[in-house]
Backbone as CSV, one residue per row, in Angstrom:
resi,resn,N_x,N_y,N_z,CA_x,CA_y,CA_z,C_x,C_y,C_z
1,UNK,-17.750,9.153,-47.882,-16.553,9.578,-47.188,-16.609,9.184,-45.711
2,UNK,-17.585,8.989,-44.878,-17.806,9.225,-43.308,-17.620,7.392,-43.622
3,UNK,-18.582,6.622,-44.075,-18.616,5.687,-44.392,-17.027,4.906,-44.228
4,UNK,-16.417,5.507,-45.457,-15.009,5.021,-45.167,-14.089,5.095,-44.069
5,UNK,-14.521,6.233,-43.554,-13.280,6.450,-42.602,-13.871,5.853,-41.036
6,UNK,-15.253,5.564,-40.697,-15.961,4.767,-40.051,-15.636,3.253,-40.135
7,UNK,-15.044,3.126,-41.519,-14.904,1.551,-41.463,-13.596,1.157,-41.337
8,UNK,-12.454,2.450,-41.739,-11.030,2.393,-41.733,-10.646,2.062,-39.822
9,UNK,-11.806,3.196,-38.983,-11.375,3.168,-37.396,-11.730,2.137,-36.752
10,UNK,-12.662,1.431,-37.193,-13.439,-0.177,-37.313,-12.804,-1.108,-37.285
11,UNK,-11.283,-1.068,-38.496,-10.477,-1.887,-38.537,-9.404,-1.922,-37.729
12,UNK,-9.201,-0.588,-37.789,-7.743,-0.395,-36.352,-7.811,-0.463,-35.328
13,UNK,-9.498,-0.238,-34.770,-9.582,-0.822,-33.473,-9.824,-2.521,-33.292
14,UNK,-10.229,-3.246,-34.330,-10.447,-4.470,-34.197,-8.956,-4.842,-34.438
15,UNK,-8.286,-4.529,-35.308,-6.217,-5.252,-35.178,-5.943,-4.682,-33.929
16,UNK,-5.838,-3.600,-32.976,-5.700,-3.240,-31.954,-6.076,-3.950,-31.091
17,UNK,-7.247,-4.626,-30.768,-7.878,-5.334,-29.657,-7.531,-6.681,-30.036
18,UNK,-6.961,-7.390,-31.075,-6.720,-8.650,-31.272,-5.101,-8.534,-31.072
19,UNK,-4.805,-7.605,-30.817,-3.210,-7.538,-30.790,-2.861,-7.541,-29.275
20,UNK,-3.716,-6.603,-28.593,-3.763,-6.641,-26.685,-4.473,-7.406,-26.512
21,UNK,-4.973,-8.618,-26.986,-5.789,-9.907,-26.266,-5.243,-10.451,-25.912
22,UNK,-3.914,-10.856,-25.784,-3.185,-11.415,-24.433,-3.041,-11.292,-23.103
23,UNK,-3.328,-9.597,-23.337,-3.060,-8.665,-21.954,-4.037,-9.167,-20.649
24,UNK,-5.525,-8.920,-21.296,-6.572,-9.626,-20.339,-6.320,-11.201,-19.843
25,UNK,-6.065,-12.136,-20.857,-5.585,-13.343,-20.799,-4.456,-13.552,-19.389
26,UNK,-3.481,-12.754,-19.323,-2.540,-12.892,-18.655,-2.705,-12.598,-17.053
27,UNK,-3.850,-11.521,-16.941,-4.519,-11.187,-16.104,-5.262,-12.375,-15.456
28,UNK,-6.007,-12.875,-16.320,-6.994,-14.242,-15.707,-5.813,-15.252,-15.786
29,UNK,-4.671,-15.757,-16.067,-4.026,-16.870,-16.018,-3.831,-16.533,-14.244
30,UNK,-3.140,-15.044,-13.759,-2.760,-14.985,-12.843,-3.676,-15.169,-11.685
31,UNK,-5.053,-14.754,-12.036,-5.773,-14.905,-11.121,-6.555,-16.423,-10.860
32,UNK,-6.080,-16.902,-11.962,-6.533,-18.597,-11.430,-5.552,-18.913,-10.846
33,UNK,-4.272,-18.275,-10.835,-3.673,-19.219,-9.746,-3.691,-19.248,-8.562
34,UNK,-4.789,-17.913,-7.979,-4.831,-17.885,-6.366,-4.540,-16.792,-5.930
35,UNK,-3.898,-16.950,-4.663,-3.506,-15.798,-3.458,-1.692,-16.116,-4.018
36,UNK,-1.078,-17.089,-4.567,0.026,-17.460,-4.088,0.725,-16.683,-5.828
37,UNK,1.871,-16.076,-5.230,2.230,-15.398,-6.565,2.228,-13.762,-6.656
38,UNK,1.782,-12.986,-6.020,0.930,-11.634,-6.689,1.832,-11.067,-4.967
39,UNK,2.892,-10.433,-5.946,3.610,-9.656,-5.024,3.514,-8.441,-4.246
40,UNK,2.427,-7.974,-4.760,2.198,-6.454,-4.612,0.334,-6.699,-3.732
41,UNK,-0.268,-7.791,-4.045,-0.918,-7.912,-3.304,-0.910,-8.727,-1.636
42,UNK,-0.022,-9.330,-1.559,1.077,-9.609,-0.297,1.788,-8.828,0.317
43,UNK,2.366,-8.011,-0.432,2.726,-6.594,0.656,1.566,-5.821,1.081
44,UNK,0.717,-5.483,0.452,0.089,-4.514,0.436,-1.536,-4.852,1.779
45,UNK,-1.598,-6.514,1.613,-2.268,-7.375,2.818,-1.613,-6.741,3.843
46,UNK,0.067,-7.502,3.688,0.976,-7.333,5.172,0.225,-6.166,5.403
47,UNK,0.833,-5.125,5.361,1.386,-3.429,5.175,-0.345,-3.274,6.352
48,UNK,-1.446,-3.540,5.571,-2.835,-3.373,6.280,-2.918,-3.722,7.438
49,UNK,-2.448,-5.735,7.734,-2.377,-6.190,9.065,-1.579,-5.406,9.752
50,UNK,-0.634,-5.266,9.292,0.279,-4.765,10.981,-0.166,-3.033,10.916
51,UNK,-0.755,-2.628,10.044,-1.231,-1.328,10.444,-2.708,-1.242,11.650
52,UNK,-2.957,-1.755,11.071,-4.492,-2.065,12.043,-3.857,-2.989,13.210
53,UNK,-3.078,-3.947,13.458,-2.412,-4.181,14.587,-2.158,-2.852,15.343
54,UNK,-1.177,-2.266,14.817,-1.037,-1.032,15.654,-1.778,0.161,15.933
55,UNK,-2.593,0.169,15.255,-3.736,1.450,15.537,-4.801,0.326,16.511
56,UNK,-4.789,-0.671,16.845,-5.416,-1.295,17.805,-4.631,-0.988,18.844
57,UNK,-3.269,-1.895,19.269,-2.181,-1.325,20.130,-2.020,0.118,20.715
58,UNK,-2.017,1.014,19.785,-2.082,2.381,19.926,-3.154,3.018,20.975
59,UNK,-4.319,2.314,20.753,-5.343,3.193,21.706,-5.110,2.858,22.863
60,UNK,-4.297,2.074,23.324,-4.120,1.816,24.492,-2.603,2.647,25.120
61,UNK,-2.349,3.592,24.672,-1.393,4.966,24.795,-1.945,6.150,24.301
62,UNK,-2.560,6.866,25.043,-3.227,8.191,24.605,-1.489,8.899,24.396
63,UNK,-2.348,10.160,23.880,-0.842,11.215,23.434,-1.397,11.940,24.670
64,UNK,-0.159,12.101,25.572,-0.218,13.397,26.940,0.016,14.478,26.114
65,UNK,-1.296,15.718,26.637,-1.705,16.611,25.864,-1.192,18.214,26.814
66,UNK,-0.957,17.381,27.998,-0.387,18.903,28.876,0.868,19.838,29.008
67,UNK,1.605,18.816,28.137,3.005,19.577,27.865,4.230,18.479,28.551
68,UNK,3.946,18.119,29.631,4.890,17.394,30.116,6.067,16.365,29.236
69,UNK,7.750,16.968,29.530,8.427,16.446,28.658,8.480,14.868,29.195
70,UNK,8.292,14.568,30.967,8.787,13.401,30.812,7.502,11.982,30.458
71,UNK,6.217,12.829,30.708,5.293,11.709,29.876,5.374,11.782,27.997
72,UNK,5.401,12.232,27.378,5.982,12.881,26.377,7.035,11.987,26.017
73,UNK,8.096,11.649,26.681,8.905,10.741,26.231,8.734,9.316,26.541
74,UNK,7.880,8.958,27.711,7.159,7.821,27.738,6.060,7.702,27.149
75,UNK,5.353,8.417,26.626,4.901,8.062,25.708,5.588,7.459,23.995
76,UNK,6.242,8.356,23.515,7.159,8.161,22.495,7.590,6.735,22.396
77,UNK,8.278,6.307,23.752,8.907,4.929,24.289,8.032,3.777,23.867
78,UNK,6.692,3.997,24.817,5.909,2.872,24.483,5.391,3.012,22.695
79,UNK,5.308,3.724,21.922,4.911,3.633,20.574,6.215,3.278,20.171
80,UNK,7.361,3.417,20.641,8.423,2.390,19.883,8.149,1.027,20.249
81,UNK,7.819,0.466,21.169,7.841,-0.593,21.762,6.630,-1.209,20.590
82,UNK,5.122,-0.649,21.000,4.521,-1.247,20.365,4.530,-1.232,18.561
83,UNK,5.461,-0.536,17.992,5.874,-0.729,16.793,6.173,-1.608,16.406
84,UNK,7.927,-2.160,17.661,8.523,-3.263,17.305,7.931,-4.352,18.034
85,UNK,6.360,-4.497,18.593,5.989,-5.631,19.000,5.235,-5.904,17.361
86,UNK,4.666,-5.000,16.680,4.163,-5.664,15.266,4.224,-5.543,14.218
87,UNK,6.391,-5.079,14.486,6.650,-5.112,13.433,6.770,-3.897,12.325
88,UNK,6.162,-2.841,12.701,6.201,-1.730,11.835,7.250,-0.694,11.986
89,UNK,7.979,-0.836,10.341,8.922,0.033,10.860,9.109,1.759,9.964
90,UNK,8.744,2.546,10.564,8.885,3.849,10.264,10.330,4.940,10.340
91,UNK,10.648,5.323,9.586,11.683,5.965,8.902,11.346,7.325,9.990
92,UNK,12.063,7.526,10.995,12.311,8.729,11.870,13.425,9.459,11.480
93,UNK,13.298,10.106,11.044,14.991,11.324,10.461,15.451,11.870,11.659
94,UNK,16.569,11.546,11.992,17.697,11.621,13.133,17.721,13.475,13.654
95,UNK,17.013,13.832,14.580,16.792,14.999,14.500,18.620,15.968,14.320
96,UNK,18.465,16.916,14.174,19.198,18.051,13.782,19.599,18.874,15.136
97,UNK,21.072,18.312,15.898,21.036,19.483,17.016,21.982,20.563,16.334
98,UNK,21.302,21.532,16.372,22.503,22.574,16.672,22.744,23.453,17.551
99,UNK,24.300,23.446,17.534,25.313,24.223,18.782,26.164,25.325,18.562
């Protein structure tokens, strides 16, 4: 009995793995073709460079820690600036006045 049903799961995993043997295949076709092609690994490069661009950029603007509104907003200023010097663009939600 163990026998059989050992040799029945034997078989369904061997039609199973001859049935997804393309899958790996398709994997290595893509990766012989290079860097050029692979969309998600091109964003995801970008996305790194210009992050580390700006956390380089960045240390060169400490955050004013004493309260002051008008360094506070020069500060703010220059991290827009150096955003749009490399490019990074962050989703700021339009603050909320109410009157």
């Amino acid at each position: 009995m163990l026998r059989t049903v050992a040799s029945r799961i034997a078989r369904r995993t061997a039609a199973s793995a001859s049935s997804s043997s393309a899958s790996p295949r398709c994997f290595a076709a893509a990766a012989a073709q290079g860097d050029k092609g692979d969309l998600v690994k091109d964003f995801f490069a970008d996305s790194q460079r210009k992050f580390r661009a700006y956390a380089e950029k960045s240390k060169t603007n400490p955050l004013p820690l004493d309260g002051d509104d008008a360094k506070l907003k020069a500060y703010v200023e220059k991290n827009k600036q150096i955003m749009a010097e490399v490019s990074v663009f962050l989703y700021i939600a339009p603050s909320s006045s109410s009157s």
